[in-house]
Backbone of each chain as ProteinMPNN parsed JSONL, in Angstrom:
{"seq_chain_A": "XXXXXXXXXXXXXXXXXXXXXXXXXXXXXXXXXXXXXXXXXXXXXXXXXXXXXXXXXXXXXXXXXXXXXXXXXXXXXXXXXXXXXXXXXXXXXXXXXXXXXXXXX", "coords_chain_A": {"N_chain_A": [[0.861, -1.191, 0.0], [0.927, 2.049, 1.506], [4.342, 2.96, 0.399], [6.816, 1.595, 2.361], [9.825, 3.439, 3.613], [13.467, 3.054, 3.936], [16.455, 4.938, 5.086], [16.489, 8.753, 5.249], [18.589, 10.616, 3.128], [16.57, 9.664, -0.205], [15.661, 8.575, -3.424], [12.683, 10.071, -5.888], [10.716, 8.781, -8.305], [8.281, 10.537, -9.911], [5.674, 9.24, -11.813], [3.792, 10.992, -14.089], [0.843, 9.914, -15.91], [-2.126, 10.373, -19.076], [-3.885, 8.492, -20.465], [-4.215, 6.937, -23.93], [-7.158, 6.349, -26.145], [-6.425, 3.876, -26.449], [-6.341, 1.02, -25.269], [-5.167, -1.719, -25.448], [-3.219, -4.432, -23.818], [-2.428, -3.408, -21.894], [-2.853, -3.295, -19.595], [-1.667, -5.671, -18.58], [0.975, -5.274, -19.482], [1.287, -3.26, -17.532], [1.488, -4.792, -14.855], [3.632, -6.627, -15.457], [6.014, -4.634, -15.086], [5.808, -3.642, -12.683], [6.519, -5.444, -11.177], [8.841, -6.56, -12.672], [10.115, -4.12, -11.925], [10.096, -4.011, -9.203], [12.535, -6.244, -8.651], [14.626, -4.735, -9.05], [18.189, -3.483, -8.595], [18.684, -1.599, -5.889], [16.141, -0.868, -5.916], [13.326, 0.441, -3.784], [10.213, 0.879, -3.117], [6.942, 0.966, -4.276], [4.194, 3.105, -5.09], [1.015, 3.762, -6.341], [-1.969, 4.693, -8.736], [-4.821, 5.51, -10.573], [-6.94, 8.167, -11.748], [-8.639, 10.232, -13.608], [-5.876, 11.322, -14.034], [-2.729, 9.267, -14.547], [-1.053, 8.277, -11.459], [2.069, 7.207, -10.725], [4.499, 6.509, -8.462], [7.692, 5.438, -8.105], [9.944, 4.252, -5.649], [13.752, 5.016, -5.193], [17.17, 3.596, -4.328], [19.404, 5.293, -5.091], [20.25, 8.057, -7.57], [21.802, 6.557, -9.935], [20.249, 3.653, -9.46], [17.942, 4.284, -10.98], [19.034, 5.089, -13.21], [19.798, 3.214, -14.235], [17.152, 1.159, -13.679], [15.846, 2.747, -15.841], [17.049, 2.038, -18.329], [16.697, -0.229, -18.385], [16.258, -3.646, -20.737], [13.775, -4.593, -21.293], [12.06, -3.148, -19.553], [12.674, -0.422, -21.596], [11.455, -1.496, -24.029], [8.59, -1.486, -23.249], [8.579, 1.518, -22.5], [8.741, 2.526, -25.06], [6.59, 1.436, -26.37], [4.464, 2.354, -24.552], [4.75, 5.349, -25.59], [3.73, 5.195, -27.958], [1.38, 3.777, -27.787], [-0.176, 3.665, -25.941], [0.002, 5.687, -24.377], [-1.448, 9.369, -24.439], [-0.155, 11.394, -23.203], [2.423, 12.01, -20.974], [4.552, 12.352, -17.722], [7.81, 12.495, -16.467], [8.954, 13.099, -13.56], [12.276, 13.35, -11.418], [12.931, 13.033, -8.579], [14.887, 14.073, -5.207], [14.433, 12.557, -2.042], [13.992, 14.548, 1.025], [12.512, 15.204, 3.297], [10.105, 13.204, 5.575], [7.337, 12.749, 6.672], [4.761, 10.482, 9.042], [1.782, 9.296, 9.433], [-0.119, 7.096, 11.51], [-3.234, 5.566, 12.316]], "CA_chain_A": [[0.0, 0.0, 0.0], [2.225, 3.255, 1.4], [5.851, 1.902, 0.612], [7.725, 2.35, 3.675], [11.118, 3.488, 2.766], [14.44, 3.522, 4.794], [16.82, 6.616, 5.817], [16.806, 9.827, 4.039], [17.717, 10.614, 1.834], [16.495, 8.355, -1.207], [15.375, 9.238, -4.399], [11.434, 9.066, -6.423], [10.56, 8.984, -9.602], [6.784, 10.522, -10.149], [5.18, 9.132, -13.39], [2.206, 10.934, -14.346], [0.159, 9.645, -17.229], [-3.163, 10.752, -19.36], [-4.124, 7.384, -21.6], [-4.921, 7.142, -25.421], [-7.907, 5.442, -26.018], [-5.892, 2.302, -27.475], [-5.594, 0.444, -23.656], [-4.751, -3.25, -25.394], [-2.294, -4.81, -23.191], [-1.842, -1.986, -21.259], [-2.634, -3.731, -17.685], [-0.904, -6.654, -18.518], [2.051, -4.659, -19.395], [2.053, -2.797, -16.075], [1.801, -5.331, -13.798], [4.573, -6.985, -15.735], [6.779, -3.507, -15.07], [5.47, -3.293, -11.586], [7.011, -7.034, -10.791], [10.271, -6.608, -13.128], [10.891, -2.774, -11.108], [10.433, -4.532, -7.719], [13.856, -6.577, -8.588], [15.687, -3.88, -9.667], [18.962, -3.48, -7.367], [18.076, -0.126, -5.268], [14.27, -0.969, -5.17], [12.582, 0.798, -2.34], [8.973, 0.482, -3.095], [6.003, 1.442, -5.361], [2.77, 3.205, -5.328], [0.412, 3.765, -7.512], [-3.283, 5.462, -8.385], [-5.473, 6.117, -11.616], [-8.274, 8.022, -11.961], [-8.222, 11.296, -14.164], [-4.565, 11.102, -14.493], [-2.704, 8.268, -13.35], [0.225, 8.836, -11.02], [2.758, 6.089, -10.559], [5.47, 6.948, -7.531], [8.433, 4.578, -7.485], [10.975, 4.563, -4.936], [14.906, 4.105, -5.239], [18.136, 4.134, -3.075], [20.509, 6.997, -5.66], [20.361, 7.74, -9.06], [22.307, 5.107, -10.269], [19.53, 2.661, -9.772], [17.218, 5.057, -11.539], [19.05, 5.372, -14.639], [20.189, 1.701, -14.199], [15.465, 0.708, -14.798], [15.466, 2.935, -17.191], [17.544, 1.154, -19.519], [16.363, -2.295, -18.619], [15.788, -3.675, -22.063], [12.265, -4.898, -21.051], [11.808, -1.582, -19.728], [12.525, 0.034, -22.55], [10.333, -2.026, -24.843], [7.53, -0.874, -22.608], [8.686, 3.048, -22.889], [8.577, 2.685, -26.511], [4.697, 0.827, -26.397], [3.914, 3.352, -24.335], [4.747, 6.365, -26.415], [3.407, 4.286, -29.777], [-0.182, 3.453, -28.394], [-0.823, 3.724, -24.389], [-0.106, 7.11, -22.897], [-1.568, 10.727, -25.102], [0.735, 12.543, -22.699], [3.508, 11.878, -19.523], [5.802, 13.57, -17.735], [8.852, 12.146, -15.526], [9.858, 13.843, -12.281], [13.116, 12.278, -10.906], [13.316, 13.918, -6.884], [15.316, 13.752, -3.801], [13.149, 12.963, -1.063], [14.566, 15.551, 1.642], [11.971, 15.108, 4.445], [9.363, 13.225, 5.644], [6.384, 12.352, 8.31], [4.064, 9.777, 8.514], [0.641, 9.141, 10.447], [-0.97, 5.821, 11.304], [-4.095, 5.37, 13.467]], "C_chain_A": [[0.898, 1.243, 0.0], [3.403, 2.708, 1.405], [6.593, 2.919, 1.942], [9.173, 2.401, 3.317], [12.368, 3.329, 3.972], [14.997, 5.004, 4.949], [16.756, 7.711, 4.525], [18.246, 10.634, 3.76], [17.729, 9.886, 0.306], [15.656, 9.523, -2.327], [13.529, 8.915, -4.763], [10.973, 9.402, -8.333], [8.271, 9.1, -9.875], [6.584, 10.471, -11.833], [4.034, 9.872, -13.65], [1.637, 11.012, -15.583], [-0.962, 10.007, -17.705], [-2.58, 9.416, -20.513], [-4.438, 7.561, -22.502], [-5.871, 6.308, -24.911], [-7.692, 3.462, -26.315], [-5.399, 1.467, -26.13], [-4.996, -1.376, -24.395], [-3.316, -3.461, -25.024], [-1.385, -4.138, -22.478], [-1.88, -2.886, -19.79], [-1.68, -4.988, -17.335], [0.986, -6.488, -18.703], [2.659, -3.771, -17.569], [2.317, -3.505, -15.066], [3.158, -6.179, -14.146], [6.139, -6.018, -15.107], [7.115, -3.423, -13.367], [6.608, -4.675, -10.952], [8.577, -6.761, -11.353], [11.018, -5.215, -12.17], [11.461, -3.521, -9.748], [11.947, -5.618, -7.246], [14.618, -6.139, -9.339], [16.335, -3.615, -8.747], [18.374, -1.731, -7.285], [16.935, 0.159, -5.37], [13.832, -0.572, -4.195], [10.824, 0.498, -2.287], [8.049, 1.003, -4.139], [4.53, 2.187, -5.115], [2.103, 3.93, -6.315], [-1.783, 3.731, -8.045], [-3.694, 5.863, -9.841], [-6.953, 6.431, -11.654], [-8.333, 9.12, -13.031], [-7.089, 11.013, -14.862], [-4.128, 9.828, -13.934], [-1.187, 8.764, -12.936], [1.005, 7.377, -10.304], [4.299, 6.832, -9.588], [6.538, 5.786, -6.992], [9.562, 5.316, -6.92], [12.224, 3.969, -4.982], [16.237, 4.871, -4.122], [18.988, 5.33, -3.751], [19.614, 6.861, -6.8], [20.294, 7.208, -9.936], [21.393, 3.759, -10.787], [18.168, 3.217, -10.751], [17.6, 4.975, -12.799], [19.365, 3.885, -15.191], [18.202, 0.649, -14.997], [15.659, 1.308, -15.962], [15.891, 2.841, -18.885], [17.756, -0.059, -19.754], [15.945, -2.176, -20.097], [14.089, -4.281, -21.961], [11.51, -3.838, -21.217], [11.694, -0.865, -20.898], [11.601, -0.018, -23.455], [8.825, -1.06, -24.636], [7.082, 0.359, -22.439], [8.033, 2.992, -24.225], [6.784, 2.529, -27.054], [4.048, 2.408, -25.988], [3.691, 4.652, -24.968], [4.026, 5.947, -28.041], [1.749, 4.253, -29.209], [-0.718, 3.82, -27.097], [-0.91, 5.335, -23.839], [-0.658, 8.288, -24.286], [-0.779, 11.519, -24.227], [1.719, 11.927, -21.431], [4.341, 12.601, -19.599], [6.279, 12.41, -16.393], [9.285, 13.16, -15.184], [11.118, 12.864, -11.435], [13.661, 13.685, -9.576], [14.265, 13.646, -6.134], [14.645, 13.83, -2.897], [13.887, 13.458, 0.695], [14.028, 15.498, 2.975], [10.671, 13.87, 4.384], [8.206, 12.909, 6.817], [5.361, 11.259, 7.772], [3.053, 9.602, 9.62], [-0.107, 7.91, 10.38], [-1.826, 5.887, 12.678], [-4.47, 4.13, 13.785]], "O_chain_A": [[1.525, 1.603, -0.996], [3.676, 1.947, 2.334], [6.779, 4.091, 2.267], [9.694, 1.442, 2.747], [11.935, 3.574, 5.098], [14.3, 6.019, 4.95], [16.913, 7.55, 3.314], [18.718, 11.281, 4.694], [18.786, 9.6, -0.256], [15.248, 10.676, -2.186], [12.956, 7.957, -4.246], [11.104, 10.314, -9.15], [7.393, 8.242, -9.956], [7.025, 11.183, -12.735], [3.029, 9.221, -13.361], [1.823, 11.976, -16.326], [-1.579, 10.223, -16.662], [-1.513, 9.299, -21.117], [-5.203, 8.526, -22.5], [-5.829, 5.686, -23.85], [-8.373, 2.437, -26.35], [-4.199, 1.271, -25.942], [-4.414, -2.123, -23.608], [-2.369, -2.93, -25.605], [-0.157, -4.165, -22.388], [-0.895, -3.027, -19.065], [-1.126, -5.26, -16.27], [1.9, -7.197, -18.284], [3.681, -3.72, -16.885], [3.209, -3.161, -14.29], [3.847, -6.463, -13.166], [7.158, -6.613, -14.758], [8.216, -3.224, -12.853], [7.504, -4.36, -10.169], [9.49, -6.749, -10.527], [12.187, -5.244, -11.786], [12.61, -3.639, -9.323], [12.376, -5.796, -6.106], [15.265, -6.758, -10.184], [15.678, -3.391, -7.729], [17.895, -0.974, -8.13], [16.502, 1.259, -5.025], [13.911, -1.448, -3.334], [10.336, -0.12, -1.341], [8.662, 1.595, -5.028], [3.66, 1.339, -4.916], [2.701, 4.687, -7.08], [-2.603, 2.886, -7.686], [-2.882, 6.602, -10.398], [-7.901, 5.646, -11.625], [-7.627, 8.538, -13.855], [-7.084, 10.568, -16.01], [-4.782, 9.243, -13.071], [-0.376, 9.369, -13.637], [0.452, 6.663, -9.467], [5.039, 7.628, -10.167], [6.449, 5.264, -5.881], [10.065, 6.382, -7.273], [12.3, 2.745, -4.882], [16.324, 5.929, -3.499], [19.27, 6.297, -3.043], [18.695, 6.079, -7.045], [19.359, 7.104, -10.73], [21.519, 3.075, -11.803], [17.43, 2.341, -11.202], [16.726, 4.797, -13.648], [19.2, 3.508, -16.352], [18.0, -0.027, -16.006], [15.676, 0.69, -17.026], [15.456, 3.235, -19.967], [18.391, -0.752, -20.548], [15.479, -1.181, -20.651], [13.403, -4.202, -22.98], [10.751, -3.463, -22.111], [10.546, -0.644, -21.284], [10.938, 0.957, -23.807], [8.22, -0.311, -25.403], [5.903, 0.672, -22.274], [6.885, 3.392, -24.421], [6.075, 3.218, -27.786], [3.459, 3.251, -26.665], [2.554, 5.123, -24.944], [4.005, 6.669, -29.037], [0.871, 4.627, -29.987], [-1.832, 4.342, -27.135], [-1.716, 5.898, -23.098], [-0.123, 7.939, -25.339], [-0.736, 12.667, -24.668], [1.105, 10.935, -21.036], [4.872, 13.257, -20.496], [5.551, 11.753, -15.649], [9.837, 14.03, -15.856], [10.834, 11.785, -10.913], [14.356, 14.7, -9.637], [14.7, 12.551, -6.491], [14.112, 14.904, -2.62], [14.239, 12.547, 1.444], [14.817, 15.696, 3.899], [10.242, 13.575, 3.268], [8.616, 12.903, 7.978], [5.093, 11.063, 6.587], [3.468, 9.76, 10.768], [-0.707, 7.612, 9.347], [-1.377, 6.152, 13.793], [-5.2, 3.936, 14.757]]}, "seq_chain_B": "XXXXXXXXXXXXXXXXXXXXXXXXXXXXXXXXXXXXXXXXXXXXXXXXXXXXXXXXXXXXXXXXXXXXXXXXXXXXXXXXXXXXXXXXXXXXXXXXXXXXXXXXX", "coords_chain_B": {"N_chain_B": [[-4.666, 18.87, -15.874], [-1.919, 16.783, -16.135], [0.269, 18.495, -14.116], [2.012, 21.478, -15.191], [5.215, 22.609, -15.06], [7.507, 25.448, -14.387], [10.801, 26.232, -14.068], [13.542, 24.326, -13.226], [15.427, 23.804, -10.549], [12.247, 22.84, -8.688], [10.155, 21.935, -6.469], [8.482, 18.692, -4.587], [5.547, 17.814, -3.024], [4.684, 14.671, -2.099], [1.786, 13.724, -1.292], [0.085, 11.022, 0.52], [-2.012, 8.553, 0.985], [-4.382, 6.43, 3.266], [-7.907, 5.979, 3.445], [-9.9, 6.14, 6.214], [-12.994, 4.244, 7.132], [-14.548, 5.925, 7.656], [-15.755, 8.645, 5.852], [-17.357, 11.088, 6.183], [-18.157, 14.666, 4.971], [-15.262, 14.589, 3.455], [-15.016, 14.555, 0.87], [-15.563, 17.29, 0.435], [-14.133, 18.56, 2.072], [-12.058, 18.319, 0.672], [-11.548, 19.331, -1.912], [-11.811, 22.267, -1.052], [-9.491, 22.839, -0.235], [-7.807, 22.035, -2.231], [-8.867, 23.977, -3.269], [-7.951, 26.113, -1.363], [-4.753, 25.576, -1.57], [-4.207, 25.999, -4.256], [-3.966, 28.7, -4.262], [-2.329, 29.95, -2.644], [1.309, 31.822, -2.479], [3.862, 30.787, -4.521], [2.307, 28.382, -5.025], [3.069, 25.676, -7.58], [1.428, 23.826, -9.103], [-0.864, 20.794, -9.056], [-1.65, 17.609, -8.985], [-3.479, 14.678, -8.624], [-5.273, 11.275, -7.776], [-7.073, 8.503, -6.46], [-7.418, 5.11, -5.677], [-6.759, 2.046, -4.284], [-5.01, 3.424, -3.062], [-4.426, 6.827, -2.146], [-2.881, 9.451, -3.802], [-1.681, 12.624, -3.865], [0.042, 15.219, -5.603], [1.675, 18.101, -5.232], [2.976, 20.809, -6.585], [5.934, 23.1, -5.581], [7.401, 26.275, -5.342], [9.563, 27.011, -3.589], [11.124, 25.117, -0.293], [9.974, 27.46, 1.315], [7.666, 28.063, 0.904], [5.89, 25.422, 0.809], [6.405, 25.241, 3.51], [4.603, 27.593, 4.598], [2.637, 26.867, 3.075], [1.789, 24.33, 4.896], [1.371, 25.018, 7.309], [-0.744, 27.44, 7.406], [-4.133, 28.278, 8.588], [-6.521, 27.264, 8.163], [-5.788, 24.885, 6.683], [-4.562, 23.725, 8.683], [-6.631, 23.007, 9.783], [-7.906, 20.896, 8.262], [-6.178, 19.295, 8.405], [-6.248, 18.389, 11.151], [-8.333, 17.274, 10.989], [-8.203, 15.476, 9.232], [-6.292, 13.602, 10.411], [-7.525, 12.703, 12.754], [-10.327, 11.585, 11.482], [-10.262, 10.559, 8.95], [-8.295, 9.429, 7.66], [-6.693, 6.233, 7.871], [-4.136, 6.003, 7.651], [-1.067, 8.094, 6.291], [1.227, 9.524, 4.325], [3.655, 11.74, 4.453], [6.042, 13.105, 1.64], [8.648, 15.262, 1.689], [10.293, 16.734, -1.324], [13.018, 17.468, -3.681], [12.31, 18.515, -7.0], [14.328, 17.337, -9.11], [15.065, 16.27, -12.1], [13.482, 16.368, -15.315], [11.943, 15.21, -17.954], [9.256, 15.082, -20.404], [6.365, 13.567, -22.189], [4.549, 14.018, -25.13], [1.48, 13.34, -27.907]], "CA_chain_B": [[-4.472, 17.443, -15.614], [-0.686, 16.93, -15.692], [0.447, 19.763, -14.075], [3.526, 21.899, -16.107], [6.19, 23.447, -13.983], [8.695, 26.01, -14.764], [12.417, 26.448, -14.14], [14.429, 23.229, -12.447], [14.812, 22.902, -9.37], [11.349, 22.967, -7.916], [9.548, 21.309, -4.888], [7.081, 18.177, -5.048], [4.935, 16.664, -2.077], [3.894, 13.556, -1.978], [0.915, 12.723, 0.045], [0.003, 9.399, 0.642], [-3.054, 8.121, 1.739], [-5.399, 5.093, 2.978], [-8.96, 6.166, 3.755], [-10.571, 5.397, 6.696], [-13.954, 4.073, 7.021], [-15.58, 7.682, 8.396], [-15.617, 9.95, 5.078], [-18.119, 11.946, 6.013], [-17.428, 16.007, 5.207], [-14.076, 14.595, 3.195], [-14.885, 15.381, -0.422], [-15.977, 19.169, 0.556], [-12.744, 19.593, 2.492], [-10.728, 18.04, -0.401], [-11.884, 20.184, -2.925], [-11.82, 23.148, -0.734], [-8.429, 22.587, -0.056], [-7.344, 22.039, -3.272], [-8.817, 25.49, -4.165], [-6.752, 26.991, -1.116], [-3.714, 25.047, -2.202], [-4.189, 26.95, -5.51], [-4.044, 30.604, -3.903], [-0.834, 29.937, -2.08], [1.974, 31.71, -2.778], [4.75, 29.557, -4.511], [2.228, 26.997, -5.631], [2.804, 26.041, -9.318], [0.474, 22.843, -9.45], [-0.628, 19.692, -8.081], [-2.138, 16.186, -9.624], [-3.883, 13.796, -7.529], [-5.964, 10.21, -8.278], [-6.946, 7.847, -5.657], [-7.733, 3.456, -5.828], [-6.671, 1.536, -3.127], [-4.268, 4.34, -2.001], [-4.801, 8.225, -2.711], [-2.036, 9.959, -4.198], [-2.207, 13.833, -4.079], [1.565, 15.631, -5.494], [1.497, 19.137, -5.365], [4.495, 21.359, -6.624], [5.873, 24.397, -5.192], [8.232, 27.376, -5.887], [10.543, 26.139, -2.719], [10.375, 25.218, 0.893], [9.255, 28.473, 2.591], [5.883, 28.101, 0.557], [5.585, 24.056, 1.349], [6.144, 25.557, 5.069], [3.658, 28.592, 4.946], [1.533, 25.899, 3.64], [1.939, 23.707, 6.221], [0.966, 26.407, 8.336], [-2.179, 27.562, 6.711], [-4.819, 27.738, 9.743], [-7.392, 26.131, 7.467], [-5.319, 23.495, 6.528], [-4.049, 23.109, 9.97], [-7.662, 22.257, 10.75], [-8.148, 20.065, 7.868], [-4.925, 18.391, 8.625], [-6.193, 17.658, 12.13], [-9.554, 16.366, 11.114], [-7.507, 13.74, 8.675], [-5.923, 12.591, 11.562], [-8.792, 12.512, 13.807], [-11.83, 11.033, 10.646], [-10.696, 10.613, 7.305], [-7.394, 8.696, 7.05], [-5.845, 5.48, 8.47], [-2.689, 5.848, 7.183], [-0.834, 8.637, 5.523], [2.879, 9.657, 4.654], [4.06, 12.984, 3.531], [7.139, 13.027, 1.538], [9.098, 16.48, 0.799], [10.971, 16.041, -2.484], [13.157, 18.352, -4.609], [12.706, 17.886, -8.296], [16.326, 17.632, -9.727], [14.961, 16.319, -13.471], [12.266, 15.95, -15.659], [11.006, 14.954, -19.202], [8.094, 15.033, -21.056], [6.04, 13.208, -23.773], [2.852, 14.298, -25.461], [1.204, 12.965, -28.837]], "C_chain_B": [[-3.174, 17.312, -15.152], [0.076, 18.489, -15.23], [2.008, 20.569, -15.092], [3.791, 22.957, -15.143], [6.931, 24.501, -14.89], [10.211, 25.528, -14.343], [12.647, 24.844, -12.805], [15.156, 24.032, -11.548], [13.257, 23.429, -8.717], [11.122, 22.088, -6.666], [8.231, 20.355, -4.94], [6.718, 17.761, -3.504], [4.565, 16.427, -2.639], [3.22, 12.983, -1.358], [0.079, 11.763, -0.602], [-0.605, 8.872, 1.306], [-3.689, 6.767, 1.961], [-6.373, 5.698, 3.513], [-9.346, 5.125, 5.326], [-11.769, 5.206, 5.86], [-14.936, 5.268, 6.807], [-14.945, 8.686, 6.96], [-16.381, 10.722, 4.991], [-17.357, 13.545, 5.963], [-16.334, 15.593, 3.973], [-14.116, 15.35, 1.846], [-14.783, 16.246, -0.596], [-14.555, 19.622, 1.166], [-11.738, 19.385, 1.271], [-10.722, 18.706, -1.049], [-11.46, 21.172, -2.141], [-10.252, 23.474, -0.754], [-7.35, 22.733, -1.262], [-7.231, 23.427, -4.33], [-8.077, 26.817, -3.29], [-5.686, 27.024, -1.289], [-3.279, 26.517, -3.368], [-3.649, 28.304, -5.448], [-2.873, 30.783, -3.421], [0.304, 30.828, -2.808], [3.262, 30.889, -2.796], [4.086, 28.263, -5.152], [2.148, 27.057, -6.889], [1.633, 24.577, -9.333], [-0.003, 21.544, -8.961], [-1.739, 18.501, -9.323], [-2.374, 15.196, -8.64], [-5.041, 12.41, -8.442], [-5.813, 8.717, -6.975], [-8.002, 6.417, -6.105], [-7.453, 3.352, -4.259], [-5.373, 2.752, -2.204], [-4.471, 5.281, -2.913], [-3.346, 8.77, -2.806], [-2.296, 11.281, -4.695], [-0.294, 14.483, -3.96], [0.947, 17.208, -5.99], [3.083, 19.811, -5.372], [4.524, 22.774, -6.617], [7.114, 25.051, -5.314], [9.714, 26.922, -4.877], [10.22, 26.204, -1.268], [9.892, 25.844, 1.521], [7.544, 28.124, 2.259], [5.45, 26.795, 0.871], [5.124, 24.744, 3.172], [4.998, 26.318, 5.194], [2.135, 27.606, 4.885], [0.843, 24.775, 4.597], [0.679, 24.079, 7.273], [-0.606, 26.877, 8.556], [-3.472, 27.115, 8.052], [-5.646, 26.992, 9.323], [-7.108, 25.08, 7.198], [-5.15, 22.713, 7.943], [-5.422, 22.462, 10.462], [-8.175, 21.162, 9.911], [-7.204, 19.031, 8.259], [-5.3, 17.556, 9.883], [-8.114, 16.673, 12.058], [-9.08, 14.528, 9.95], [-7.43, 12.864, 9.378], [-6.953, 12.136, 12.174], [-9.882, 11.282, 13.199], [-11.454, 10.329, 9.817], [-9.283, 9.674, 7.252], [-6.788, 7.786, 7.941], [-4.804, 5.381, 8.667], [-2.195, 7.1, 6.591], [0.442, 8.771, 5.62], [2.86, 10.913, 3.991], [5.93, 13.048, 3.103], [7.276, 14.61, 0.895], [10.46, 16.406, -0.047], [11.573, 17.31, -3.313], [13.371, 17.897, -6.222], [13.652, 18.246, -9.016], [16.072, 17.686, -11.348], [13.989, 15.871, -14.272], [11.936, 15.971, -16.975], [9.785, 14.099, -19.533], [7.144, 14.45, -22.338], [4.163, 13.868, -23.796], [2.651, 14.119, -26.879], [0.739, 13.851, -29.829]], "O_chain_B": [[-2.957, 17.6, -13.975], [0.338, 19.395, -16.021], [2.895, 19.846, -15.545], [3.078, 23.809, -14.612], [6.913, 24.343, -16.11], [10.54, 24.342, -14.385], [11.961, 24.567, -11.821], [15.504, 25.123, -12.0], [13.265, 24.563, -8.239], [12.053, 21.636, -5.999], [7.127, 20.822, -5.22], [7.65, 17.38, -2.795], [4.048, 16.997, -3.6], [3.521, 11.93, -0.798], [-0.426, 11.672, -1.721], [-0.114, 8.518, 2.377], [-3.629, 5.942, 1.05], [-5.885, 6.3, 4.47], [-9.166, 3.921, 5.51], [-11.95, 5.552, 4.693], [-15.833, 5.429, 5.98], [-13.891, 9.32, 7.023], [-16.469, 11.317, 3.916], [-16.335, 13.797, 6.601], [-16.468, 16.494, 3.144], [-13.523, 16.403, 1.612], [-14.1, 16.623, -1.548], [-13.96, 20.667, 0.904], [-10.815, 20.146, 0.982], [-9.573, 19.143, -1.123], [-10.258, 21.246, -2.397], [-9.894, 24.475, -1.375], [-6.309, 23.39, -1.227], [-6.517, 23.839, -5.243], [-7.724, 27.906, -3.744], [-5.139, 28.127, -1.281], [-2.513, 27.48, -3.325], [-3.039, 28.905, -6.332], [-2.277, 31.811, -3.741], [0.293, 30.561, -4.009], [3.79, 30.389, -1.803], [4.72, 27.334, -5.652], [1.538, 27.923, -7.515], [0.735, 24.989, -10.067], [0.844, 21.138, -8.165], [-2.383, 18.878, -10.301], [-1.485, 14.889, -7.845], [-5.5, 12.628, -9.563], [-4.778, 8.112, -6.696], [-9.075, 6.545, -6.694], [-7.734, 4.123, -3.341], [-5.059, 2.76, -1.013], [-4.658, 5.062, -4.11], [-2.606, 8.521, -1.854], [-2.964, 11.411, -5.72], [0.457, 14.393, -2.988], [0.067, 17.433, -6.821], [4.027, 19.563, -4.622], [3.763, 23.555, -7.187], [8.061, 24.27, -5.407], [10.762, 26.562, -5.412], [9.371, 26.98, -0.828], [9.24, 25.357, 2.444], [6.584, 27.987, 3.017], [4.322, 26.887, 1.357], [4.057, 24.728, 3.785], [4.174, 25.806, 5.952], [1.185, 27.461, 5.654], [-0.333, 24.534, 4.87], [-0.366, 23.614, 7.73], [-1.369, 26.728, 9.51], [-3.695, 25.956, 8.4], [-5.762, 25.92, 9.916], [-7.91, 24.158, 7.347], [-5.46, 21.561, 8.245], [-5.453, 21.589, 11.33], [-8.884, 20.353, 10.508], [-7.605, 17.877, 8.415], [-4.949, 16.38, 9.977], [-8.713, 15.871, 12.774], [-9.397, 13.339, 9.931], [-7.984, 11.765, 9.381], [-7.223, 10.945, 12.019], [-10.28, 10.338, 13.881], [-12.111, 9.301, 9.652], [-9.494, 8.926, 6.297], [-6.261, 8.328, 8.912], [-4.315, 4.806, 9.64], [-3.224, 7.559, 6.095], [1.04, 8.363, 6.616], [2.108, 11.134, 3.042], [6.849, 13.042, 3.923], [6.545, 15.136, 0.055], [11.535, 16.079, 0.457], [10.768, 18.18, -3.646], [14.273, 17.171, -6.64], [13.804, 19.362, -9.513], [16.524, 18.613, -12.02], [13.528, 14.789, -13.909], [11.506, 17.09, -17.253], [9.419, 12.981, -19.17], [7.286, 14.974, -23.443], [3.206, 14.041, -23.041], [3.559, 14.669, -27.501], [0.409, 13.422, -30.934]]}, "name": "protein", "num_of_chains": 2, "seq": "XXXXXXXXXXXXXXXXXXXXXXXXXXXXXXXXXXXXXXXXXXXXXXXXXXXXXXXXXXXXXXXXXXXXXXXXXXXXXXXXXXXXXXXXXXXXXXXXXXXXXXXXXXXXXXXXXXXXXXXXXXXXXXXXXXXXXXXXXXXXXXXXXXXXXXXXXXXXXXXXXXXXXXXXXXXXXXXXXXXXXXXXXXXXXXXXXXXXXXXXXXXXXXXXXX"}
């Protein structure tokens, strides 16, 4: 659900997407992405939300492992789909996450 | 929808939600919120979409305006009715965005 992360400071990468209408093999692709990210060395965690837009928030330990997914060759494939038939628009934010708090009841 | 920033480096939160049970009131403060968000100085935009976890990123000019918002007595009282009604769980992460590209069709 909320990925719980270790010390700060770690890095995140916010995806946020608007879909074409062309969804074939779009969910089967993400959960594929979602599964291949989660054993990527410097994995911290994932979450993830579509309704309007969709916003995809993975978490990693530097950089390094950041630029390290995004030239998995799987990965890639899946960039490329995406820009060819799945997404009408995205934008990548790559952060330092600097502070944070958390509340559980 | 996707929000568009200006000049690198900016400022993202990431809040990070699970709903309680008790949402009565929540929608009216969310919205409301969203339209004091707006008025802030410092804020350039925010994108939100909630499933099994709510994801609300809002980006700002740099930390004094994250802080002022913080601050915000209205918020401060929405903030404490979260805690109190509306959320089981939440995390707030403060994030500086270092880099970012864009696709659109």
């Amino acid at each position: 659900m909320i990925a719980s992360n270790p010390d700060i400071p770690y890095y995140a990468v916010i995806f946020t997407s608007v879909k074409s209408s062309h969804s074939e093999g779009y969910s089967e692709m993400a959960e594929a992405m979602h599964k291949l990210a989660a054993q990527q060395s410097g994995f911290l965690g994932v979450e993830s939300a579509r309704e309007e837009v969709g916003i995809t928030v993975s978490y990693w330990k530097d950089l390094e492992s950041i630029k390290q997914w995004k030239l998995n060759s799987q990965h890639l494939l899946a960039q490329k789909k995406g820009r060819e038939q799945w997404y009408s628009q995205y934008k990548t934010r790559i952060c330092r996450v600097e502070r944070e708090y958390s509340f559980e009841q």
